[in-house]
VOBA-1610 file (N, C-alpha, C; in pm, whole numbers, padded with zeros to 5 digits, always signed):
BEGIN
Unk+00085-00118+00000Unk+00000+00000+00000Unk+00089+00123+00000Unk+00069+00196-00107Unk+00190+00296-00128Unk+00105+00459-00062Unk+00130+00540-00104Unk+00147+00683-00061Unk+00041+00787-00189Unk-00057+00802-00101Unk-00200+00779-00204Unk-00144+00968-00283Unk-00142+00927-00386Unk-00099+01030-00462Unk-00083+01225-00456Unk-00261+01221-00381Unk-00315+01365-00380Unk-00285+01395-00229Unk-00200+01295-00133Unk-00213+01362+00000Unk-00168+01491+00034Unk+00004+01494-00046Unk+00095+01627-00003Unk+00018+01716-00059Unk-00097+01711-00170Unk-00167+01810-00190Unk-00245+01836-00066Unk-00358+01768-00066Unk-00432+01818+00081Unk-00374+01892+00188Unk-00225+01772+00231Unk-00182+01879+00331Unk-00152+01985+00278Unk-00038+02041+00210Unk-00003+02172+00146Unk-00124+02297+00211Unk-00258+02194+00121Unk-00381+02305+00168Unk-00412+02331+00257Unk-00400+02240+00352Unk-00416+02269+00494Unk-00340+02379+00574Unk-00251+02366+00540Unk-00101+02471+00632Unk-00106+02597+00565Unk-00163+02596+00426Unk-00202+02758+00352Unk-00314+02815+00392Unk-00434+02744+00454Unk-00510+02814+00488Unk-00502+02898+00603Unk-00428+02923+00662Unk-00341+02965+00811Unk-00283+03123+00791Unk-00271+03180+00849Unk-00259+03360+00859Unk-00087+03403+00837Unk-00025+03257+00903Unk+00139+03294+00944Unk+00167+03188+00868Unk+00302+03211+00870Unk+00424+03095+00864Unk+00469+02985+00981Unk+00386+02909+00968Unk+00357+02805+01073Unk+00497+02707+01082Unk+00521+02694+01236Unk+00659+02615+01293Unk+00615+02507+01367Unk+00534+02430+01365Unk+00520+02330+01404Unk+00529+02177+01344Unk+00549+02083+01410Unk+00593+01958+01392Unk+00517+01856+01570Unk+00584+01726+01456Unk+00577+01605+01562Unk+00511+01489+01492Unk+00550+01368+01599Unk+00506+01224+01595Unk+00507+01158+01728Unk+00420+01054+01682Unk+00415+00988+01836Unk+00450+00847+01818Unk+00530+00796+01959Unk+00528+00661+01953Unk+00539+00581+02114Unk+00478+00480+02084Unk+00405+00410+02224Unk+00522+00397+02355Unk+00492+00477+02432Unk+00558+00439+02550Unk+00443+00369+02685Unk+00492+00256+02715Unk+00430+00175+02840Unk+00522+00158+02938Unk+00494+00228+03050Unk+00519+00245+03204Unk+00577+00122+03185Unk+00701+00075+03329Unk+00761-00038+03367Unk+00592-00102+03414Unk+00556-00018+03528Unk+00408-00075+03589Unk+00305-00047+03528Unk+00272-00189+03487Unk+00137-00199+03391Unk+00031-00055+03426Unk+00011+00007+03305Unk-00097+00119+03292Unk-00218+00126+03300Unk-00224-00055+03302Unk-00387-00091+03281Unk-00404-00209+03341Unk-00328-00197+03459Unk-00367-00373+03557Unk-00491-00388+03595Unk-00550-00510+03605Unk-00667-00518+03682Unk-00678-00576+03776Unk-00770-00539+03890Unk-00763-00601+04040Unk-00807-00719+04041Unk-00767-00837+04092Unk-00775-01001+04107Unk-00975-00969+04129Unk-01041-01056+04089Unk-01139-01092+04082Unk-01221-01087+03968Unk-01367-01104+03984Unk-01447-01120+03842Unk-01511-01005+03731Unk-01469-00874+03852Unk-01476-00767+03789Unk-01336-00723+03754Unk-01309-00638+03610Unk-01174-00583+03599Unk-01183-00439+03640Unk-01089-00410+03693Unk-01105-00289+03741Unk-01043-00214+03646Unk-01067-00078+03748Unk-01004+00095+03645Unk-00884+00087+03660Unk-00817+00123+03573Unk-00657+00099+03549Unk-00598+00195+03662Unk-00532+00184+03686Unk-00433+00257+03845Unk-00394+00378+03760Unk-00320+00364+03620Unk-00276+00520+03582Unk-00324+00482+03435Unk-00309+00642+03322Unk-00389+00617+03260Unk-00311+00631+03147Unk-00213+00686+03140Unk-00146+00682+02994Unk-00171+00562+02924Unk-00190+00589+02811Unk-00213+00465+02709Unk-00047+00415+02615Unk-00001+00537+02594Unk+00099+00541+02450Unk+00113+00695+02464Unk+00257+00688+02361Unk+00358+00784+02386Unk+00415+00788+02198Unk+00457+00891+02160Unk+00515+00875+02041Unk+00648+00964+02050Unk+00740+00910+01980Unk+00894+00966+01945Unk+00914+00974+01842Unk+01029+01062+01826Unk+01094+01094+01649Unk+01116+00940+01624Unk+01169+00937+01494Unk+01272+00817+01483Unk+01391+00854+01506Unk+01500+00805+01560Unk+01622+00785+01650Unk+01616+00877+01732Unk+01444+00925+01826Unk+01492+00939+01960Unk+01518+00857+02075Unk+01521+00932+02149Unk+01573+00867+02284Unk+01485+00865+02393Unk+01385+00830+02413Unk+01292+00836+02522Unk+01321+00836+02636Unk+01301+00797+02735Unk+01325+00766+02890Unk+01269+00625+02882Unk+01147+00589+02808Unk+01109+00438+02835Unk+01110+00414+02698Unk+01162+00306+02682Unk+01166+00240+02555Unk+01017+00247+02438Unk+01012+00321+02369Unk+00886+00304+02263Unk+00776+00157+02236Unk+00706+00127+02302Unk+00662-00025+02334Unk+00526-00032+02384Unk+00422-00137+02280Unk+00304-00147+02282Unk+00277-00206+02390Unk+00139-00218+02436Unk+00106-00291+02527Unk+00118-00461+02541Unk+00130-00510+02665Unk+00139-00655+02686Unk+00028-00730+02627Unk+00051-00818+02584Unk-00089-00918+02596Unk-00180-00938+02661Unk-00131-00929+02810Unk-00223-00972+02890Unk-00251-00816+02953Unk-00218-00709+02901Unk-00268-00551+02938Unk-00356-00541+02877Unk-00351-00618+02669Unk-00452-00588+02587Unk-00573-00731+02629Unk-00559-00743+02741Unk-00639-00866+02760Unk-00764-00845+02828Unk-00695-00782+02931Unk-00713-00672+03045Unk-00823-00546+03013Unk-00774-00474+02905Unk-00847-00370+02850Unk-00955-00443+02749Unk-00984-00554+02702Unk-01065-00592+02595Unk-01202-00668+02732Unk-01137-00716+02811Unk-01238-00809+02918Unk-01324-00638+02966Unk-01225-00521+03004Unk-01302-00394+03045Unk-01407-00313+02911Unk-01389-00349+02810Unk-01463-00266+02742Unk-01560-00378+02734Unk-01608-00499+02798Unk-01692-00613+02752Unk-01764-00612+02845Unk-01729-00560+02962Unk-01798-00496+03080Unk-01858-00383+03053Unk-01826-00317+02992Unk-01869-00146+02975Unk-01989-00124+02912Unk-01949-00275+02794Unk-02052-00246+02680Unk-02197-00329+02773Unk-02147-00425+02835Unk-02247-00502+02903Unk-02345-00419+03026Unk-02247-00318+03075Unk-02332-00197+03160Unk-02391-00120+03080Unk-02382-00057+02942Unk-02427+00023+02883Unk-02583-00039+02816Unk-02592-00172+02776Unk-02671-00219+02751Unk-02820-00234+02835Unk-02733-00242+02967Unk-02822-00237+03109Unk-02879-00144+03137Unk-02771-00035+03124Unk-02835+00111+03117Unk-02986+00163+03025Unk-02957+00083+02897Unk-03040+00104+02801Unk-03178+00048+02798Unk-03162+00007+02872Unk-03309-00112+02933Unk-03366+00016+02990Unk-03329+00080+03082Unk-03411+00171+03135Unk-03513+00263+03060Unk-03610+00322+03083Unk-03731+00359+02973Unk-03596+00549+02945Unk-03541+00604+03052Unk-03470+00730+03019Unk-03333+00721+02916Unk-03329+00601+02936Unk-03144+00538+02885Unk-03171+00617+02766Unk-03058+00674+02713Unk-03002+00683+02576Unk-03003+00592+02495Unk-03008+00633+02352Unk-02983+00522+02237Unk-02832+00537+02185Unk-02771+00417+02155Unk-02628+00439+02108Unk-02642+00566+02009Unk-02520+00656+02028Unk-02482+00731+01863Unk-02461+00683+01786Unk-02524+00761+01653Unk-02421+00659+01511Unk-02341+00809+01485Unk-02323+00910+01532Unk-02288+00992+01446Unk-02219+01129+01634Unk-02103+01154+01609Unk-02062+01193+01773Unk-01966+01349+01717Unk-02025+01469+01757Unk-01929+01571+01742Unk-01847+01606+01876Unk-01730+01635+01896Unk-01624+01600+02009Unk-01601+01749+02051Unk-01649+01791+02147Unk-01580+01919+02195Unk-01425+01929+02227Unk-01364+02011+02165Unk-01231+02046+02181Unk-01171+02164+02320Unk-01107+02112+02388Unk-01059+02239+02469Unk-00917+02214+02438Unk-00850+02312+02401Unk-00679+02328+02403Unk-00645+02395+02481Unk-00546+02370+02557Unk-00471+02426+02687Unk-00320+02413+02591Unk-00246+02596+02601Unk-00110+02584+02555Unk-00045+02626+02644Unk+00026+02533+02699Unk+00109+02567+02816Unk+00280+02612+02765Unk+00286+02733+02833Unk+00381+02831+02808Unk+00527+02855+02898Unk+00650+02836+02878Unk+00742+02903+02949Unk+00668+03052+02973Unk+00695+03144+02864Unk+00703+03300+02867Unk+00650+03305+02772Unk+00604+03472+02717Unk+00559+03478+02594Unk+00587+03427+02463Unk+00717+03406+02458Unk+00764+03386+02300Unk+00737+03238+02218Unk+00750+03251+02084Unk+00716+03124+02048Unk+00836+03017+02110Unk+00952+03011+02157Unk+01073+02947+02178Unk+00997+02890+02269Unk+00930+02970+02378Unk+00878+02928+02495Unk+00701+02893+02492Unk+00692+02829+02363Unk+00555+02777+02345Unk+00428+02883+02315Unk+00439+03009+02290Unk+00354+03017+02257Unk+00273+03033+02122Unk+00256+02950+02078Unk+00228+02898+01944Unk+00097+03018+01857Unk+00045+03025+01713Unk-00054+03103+01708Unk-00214+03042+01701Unk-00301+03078+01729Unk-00413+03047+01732Unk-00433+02968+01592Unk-00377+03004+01512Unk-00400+02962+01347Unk-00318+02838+01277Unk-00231+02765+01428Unk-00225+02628+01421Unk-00270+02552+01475Unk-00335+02597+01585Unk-00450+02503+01650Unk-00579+02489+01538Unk-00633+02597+01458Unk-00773+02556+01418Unk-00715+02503+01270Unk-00575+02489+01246Unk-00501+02365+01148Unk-00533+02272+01183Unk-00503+02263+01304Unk-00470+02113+01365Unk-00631+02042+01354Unk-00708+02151+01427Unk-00885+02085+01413Unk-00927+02061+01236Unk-00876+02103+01189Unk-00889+02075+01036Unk-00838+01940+01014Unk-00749+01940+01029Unk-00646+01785+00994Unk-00740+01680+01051Unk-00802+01689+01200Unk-00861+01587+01277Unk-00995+01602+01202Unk-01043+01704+01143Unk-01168+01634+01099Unk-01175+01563+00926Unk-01024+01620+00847Unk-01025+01522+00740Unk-01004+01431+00773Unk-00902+01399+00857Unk-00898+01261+00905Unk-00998+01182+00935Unk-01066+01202+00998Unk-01186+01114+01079Unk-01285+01093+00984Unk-01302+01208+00888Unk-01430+01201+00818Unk-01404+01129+00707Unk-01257+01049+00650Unk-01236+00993+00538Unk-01194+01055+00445Unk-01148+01239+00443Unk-01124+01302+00319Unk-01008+01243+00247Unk-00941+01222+00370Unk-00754+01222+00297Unk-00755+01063+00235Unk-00866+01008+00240Unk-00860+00871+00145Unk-00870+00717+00254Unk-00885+00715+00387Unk-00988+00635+00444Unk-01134+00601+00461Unk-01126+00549+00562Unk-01269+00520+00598Unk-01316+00654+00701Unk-01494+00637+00603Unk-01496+00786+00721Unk-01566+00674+00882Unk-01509+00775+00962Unk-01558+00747+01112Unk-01677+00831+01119Unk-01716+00801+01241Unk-01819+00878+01302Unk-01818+01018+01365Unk-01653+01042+01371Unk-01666+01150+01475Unk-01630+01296+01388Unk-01646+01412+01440Unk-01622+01504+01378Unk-01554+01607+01531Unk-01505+01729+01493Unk-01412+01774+01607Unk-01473+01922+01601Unk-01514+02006+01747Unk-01528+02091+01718Unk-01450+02176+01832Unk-01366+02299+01759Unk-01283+02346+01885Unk-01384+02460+01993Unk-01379+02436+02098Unk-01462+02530+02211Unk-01400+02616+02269Unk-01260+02597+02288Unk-01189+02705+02378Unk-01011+02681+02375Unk-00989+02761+02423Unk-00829+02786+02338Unk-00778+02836+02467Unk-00707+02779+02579Unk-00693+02770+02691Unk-00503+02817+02763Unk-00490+02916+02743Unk-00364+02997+02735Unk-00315+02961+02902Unk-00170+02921+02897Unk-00142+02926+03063Unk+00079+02924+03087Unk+00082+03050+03083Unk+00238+03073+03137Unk+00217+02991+03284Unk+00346+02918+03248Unk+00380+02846+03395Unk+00552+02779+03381Unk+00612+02853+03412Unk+00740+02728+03392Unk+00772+02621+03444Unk+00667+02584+03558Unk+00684+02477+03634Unk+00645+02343+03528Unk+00574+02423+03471Unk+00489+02314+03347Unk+00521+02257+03248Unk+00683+02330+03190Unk+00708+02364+03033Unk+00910+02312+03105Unk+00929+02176+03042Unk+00827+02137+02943Unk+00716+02006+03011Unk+00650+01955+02934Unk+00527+01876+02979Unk+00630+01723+03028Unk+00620+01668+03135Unk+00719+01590+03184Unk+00635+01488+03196Unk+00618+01405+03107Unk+00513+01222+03095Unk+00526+01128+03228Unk+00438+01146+03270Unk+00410+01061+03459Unk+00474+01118+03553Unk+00501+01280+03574Unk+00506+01339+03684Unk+00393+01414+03747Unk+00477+01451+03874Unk+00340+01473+03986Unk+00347+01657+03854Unk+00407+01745+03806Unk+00367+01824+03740Unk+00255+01815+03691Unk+00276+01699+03581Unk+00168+01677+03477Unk+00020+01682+03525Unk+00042+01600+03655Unk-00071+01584+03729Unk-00142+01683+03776Unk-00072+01778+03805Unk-00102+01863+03873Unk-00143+01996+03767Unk-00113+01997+03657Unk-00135+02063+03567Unk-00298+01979+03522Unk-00309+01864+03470Unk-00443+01808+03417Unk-00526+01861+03499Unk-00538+01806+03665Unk-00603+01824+03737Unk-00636+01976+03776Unk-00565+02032+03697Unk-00590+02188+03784Unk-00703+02279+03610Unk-00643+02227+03509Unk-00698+02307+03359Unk-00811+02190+03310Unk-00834+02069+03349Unk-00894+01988+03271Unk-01064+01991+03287Unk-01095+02021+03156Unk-01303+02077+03137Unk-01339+01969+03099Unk-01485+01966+03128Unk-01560+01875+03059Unk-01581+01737+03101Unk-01688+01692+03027Unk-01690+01549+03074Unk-01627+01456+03001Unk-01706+01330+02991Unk-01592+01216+02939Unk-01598+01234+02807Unk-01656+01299+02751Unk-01688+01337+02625Unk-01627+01454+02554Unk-01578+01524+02664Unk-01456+01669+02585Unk-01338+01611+02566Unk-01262+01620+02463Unk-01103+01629+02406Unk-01054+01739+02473Unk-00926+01677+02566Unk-00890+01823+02620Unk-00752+01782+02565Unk-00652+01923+02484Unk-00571+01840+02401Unk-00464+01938+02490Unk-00363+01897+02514Unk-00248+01974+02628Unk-00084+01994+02529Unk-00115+02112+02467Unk+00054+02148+02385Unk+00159+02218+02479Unk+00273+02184+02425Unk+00397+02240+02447Unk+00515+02189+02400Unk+00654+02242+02496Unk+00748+02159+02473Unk+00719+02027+02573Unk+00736+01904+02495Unk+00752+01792+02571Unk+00928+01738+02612Unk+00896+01633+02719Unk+01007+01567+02783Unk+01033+01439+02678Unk+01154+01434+02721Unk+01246+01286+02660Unk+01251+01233+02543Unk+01211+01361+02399Unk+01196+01295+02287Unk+01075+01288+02235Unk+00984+01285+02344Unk+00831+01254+02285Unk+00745+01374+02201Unk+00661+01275+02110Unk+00599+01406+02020Unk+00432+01397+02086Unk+00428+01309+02165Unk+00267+01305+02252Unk+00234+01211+02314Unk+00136+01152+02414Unk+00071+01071+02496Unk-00040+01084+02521Unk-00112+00979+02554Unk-00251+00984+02520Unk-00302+00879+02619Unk-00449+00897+02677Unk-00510+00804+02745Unk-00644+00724+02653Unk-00640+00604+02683Unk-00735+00517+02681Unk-00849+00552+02744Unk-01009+00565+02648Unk-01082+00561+02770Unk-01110+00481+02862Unk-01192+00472+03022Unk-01227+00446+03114Unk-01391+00458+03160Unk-01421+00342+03240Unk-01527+00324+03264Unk-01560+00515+03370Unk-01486+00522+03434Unk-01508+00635+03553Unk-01419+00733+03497Unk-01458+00850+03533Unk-01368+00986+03397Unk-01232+01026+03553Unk-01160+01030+03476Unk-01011+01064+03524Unk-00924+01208+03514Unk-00887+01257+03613Unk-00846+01401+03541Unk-00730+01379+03473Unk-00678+01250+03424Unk-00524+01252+03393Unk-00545+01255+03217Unk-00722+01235+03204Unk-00799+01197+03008Unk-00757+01289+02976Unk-00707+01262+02870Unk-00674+01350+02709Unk-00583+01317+02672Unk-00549+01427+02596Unk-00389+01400+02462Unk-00292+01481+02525Unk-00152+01466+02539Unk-00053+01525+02495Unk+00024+01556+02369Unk+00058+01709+02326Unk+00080+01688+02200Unk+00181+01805+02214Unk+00283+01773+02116Unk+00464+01848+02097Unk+00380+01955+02004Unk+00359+02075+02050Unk+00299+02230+01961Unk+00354+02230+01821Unk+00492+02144+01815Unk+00567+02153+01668Unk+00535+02088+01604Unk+00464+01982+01668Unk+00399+01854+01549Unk+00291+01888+01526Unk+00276+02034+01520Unk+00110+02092+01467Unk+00116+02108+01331Unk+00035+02137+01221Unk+00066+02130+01072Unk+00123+02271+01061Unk+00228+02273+00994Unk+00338+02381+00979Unk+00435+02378+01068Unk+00452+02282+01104Unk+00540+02324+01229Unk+00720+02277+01225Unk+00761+02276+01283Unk+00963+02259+01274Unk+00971+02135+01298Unk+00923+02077+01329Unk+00977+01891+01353Unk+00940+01838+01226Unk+01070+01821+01174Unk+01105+01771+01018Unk+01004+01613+01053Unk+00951+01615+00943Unk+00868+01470+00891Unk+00764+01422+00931Unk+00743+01483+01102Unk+00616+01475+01197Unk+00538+01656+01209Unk+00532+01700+01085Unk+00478+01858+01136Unk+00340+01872+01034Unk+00263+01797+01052Unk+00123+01812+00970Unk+00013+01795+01010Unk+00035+01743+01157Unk-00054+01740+01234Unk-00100+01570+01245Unk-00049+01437+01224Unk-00116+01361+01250Unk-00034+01252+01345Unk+00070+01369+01456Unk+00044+01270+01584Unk-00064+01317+01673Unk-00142+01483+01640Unk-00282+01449+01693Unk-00370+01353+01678Unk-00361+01331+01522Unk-00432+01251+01462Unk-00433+01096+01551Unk-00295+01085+01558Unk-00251+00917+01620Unk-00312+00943+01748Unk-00262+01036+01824Unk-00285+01073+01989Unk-00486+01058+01992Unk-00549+01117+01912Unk-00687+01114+01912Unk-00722+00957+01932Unk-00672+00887+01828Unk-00690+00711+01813Unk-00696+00648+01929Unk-00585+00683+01997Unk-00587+00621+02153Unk-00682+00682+02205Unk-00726+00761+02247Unk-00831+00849+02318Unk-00961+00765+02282Unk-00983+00756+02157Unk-01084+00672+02135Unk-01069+00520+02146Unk-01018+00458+02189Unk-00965+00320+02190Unk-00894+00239+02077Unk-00820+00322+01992Unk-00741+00209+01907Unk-00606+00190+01952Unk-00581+00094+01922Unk-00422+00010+01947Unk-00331+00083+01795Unk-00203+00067+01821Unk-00118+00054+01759Unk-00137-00066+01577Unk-00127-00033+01511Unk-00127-00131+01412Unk-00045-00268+01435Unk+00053-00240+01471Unk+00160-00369+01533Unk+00150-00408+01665Unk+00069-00363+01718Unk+00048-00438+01805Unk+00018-00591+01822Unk+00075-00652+01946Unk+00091-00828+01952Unk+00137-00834+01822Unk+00216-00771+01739Unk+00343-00828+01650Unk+00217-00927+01524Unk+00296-01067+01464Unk+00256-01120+01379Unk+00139-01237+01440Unk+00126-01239+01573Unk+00069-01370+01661Unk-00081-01276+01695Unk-00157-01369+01759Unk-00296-01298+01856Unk-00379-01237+01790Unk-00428-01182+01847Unk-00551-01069+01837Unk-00478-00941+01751Unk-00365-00977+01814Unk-00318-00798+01717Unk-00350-00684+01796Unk-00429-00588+01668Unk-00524-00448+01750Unk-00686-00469+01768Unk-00680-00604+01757Unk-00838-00635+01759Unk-00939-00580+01663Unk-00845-00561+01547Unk-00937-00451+01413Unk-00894-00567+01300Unk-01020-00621+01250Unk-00963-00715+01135Unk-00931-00704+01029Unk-00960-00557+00995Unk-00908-00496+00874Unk-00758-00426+00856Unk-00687-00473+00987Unk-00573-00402+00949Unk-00431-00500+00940Unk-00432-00594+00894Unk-00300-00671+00831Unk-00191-00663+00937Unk-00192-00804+01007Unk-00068-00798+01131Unk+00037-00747+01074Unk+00152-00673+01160Unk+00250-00598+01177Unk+00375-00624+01277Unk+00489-00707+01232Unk+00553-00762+01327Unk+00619-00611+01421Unk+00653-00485+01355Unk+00717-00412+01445Unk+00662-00249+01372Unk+00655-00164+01418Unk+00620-00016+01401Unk+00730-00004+01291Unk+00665+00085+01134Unk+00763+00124+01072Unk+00773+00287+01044Unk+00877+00295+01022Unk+00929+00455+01063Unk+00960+00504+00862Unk+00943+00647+00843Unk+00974+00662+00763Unk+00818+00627+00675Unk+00864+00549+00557Unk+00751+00528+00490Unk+00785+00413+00354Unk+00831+00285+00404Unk+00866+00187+00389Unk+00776+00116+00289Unk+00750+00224+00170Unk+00661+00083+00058Unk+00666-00035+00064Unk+00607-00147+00076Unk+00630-00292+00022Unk+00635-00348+00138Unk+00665-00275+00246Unk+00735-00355+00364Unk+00582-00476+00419Unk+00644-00582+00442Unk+00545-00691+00488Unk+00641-00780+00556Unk+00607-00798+00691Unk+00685-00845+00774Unk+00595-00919+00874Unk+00509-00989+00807Unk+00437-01153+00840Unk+00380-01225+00752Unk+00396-01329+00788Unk+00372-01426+00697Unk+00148-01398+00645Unk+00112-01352+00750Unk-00053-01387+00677Unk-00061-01288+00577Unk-00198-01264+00518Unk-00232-01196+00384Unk-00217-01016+00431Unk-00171-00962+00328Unk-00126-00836+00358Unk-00031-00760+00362Unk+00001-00669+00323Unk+00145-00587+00301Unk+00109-00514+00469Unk+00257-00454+00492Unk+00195-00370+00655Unk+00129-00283+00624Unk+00043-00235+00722Unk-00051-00108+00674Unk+00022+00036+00730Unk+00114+00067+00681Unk+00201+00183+00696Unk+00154+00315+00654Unk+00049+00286+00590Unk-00043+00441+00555Unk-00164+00505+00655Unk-00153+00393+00752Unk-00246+00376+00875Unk-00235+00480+01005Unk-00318+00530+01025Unk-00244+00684+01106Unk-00239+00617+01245Unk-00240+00482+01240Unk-00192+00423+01411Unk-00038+00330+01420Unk-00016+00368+01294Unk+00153+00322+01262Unk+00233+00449+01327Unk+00360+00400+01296Unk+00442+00513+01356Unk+00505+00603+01250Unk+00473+00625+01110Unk+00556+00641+01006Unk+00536+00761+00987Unk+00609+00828+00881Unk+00591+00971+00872Unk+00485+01074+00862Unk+00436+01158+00871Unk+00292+01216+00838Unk+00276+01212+00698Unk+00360+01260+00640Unk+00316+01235+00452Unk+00316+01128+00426Unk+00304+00998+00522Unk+00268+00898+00460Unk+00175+00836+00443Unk+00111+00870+00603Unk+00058+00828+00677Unk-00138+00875+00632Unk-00252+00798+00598Unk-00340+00860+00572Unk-00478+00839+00610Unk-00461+00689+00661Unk-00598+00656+00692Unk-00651+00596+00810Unk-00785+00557+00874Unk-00838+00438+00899Unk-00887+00346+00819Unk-00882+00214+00925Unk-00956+00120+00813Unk-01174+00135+00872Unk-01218+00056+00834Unk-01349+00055+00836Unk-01418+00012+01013Unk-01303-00093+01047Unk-01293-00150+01126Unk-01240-00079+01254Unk-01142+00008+01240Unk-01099+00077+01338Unk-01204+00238+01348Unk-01260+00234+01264Unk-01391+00327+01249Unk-01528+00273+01347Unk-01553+00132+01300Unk-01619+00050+01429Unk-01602+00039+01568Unk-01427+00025+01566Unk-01407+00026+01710Unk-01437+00134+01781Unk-01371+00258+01729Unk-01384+00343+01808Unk-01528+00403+01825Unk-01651+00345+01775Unk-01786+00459+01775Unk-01817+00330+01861Unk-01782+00186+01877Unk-01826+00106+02011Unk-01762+00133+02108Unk-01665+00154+02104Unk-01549+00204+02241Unk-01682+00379+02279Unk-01663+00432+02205Unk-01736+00570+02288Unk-01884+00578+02304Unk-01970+00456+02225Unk-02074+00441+02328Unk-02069+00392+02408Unk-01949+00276+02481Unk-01940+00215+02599Unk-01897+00263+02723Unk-01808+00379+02681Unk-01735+00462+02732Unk-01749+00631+02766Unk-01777+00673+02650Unk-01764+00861+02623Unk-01922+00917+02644Unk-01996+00855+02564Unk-02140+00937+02552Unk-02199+00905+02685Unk-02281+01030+02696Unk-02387+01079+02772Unk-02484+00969+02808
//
């Protein structure tokens, strides 16, 4: 699956519709805690994961602090037994004569929080006119323009959430900061995108939580302000480690995930993947079942101009993941 012809056009258009000369960049790639992110407590119920990061994204040949690495088997085991619960409470719920009916169709309130050294752009403060890039990118994406499957969701930005702090900057992945930053700026219910820019720690271009049965102040995205479309991080600056960072938020896995064996990402439309490919590796197929890797897949790790779609299936998951999970 090669590099669908008209993309660098689209983007191009995207980053021209913008007021300035846009400096942003980034990519993401999976970082998992030494201590499982998503353990569950011994018995017949699985419980809420102790912390919530899902995944983490890096350049290629950075250097993280934790090695770039999908979830365990028995984490994605863990999280598949909890959304089987969720869906099984939601159903229960629905029995009731007030219950809600599933969505087929979900618009996502946006809050952006840009957390700032000082005024200047050096020190994060980015322009308003790469954030409503960035909401552009997430809704071709989702909606199928750039040449996937369309999803269900569409993105709408609500508030643009400005905050000098140097205690904050840069954004430091599983410190009591971070924490203390979510917990202090984070709106909305389980249903707002609250997306958190700046400079990030150790390489990373973002992190992202999985949803949860019970809403957490630690939910949302982390995202490197440079990996916004226009931005300075050569190869990741078009905006789709939001794109990736959103995926997790809504419950998708990694494309390579569980490698060439298992369940995989639990999406049957997306062709096992023995390892994340970087760059934008035509041809590359690195398992034996039917399928080239799906490297054009915006839950791979590969470059943004390469990178373009969902499949149909990971469009499914995520509108069952957020009626089990997100909606009202």
């Amino acid at each position: 699956m090669g590099l669908r012809p008209n993309l660098l056009t689209r983007r191009a258009a995207g980053v021209a519709s913008t007021t300035l000369a846009l400096l942003l960049s980034t990519a993401a790639v999976g970082v998992v805690p030494a201590v499982s992110a998503f353990s569950a407590a011994p018995g017949e119920v699985c419980a809420e994961p102790a912390d919530v990061h899902s995944d983490a994204r890096v350049k290629k040949g950075g250097i993280a602090e934790h090695e770039p690495n999908e979830l365990t088997a028995a984490q994605v085991r863990e999280r598949e037994a909890d959304l089987a619960i969720a869906l099984r409470d939601r159903a229960n719920h629905r029995a009731g004569a007030q219950a809600a009916s599933p969505l087929a169709a979900v618009t996502i309130p946006v809050v952006v929080h840009v957390i700032q050294r000082d005024a200047t752009r050096a020190g994060g403060n980015i322009p308003d006119s790469m954030i409503t890039s960035q909401i552009t990118v997430l809704n071709q994406a989702y909606s199928g323009a750039t040449g996937g499957a369309a999803t269900a969701f569409s993105f709408q930005l609500s508030k643009i959430n400005r905050v000098t702090n140097p205690a904050w900057y840069p954004i430091v992945q599983g410190s009591s900061a971070e924490r203390q930053m979510k917990t202090s700026l984070r709106e909305g219910g389980k249903n707002t995108l609250n997306v958190y820019l700046g400079e990030l720690s150790d390489d990373l271009l973002g992190w992202a939580t999985f949803p949860q049965r019970k809403l957490n102040s630690m939910d949302g995205v982390v995202v490197l302000s440079e990996s916004l479309p226009g931005g300075t991080a050569a190869n990741y600056n078009q905006g789709d480690t939001g794109t990736h960072e959103v995926g997790h938020w809504l419950n998708l896995y990694h494309t390579f995930q569980g490698g060439c064996s298992g369940t995989g990402d639990s999406v049957g439309d997306t062709p096992a993947e023995a390892s994340p490919a970087f760059e934008c590796p035509t041809g590359r197929d690195t398992c034996t079942t039917a399928g080239l890797d799906p490297i054009t897949n915006f839950m791979d790790y590969t470059y943004d101009s390469c990178m373009y779609q969902f499949t149909a299936g990971q469009a499914s998951r995520m509108l069952t993941a957020w009626n089990a999970y997100r909606a009202a």
